[in-house]
N, C-alpha and C positions, 0 to 999 in steps of 0.2 A: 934801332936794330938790337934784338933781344941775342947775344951770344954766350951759349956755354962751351965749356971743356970737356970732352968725354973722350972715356979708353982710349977710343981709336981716330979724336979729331976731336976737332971744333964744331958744333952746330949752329949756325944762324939761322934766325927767323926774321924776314924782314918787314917794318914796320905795314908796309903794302899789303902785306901777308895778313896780318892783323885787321886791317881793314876793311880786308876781302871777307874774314870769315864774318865779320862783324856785318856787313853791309848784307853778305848773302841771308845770316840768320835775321836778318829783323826783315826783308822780304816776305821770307817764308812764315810770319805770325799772319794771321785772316785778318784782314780789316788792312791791311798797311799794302800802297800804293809802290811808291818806289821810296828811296833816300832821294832828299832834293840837295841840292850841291848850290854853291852863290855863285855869280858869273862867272868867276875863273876858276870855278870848281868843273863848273859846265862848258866851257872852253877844251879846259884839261880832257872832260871824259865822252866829248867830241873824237879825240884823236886815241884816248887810252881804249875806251868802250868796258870799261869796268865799273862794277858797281860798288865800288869801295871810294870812290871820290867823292869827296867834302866831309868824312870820314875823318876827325883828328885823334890822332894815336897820341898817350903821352904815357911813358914810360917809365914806371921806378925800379925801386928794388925787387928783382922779383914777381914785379905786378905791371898793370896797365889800366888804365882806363880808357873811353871814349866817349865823345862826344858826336852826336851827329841829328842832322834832320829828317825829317820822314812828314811826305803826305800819304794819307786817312782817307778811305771810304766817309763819304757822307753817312750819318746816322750810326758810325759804330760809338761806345762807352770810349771817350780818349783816355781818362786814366785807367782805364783796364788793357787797352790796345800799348799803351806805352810801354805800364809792367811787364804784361808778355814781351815785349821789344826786349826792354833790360833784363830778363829773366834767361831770355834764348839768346842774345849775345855774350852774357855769364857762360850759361852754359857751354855752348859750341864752343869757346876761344879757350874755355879751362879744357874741356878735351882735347880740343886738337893741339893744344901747344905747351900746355903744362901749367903757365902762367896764374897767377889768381887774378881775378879781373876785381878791381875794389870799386870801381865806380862806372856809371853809364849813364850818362844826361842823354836824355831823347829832347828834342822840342819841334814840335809838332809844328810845320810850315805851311802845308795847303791843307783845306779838305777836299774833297774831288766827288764830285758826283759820278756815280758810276753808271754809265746807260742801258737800258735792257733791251733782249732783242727786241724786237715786236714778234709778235705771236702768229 
């Protein structure tokens, strides 16, 4: 849990928090399926229903990183789908929280075929 001291109070940001923005921004890059979670990841987000679980937050001075998994559309570029992944979790978590983000390991878990309607 990230806290600072300001004028009028204390502010916490909770680790969960972190995870949220991070799980929601790498959904929203095209090509990326959902974040996959390991069985007690999947367990946990049975009962949570948040898309920040299997999401590991690890926090320094100042900064955070993350680590997490993501299944991929069939047929997209994975080292470009990933970038974007690590690029838009940079992003969104330095906006919304302040923090610098120094690192983001993506690893790429399923690929998924995606079915078209029929016509």
């Amino acid at each position: 849990m990230i806290e600072e001291k300001r004028e009028l109070g204390k502010v916490k940001i909770d680790n969960d928090v972190l995870a949220s923005i991070a799980g929601i921004a790498a959904t929203q890059v095209k090509g990326v399926c959902k974040v996959v979670t390991s069985l007690v990841g999947g367990i946990a987000k049975f009962f949570r229903k948040t898309p920040d679980v299997g999401i590991k937050v690890i926090l320094g001075e100042g900064e955070v990183s993350f680590e997490l998994g993501i299944a991929v559309e069939y047929g997209v570029n994975i080292p470009e789908i990933t970038y974007q992944v690590q690029k838009k979790i940079k992003e969104e978590v330095e906006r919304m929280s302040g923090l610098v983000v120094s690192n983001v390991d993506v690893i790429v878990k399923e690929v998924r075929e995606i079915k078209k309607e029929k016509e």
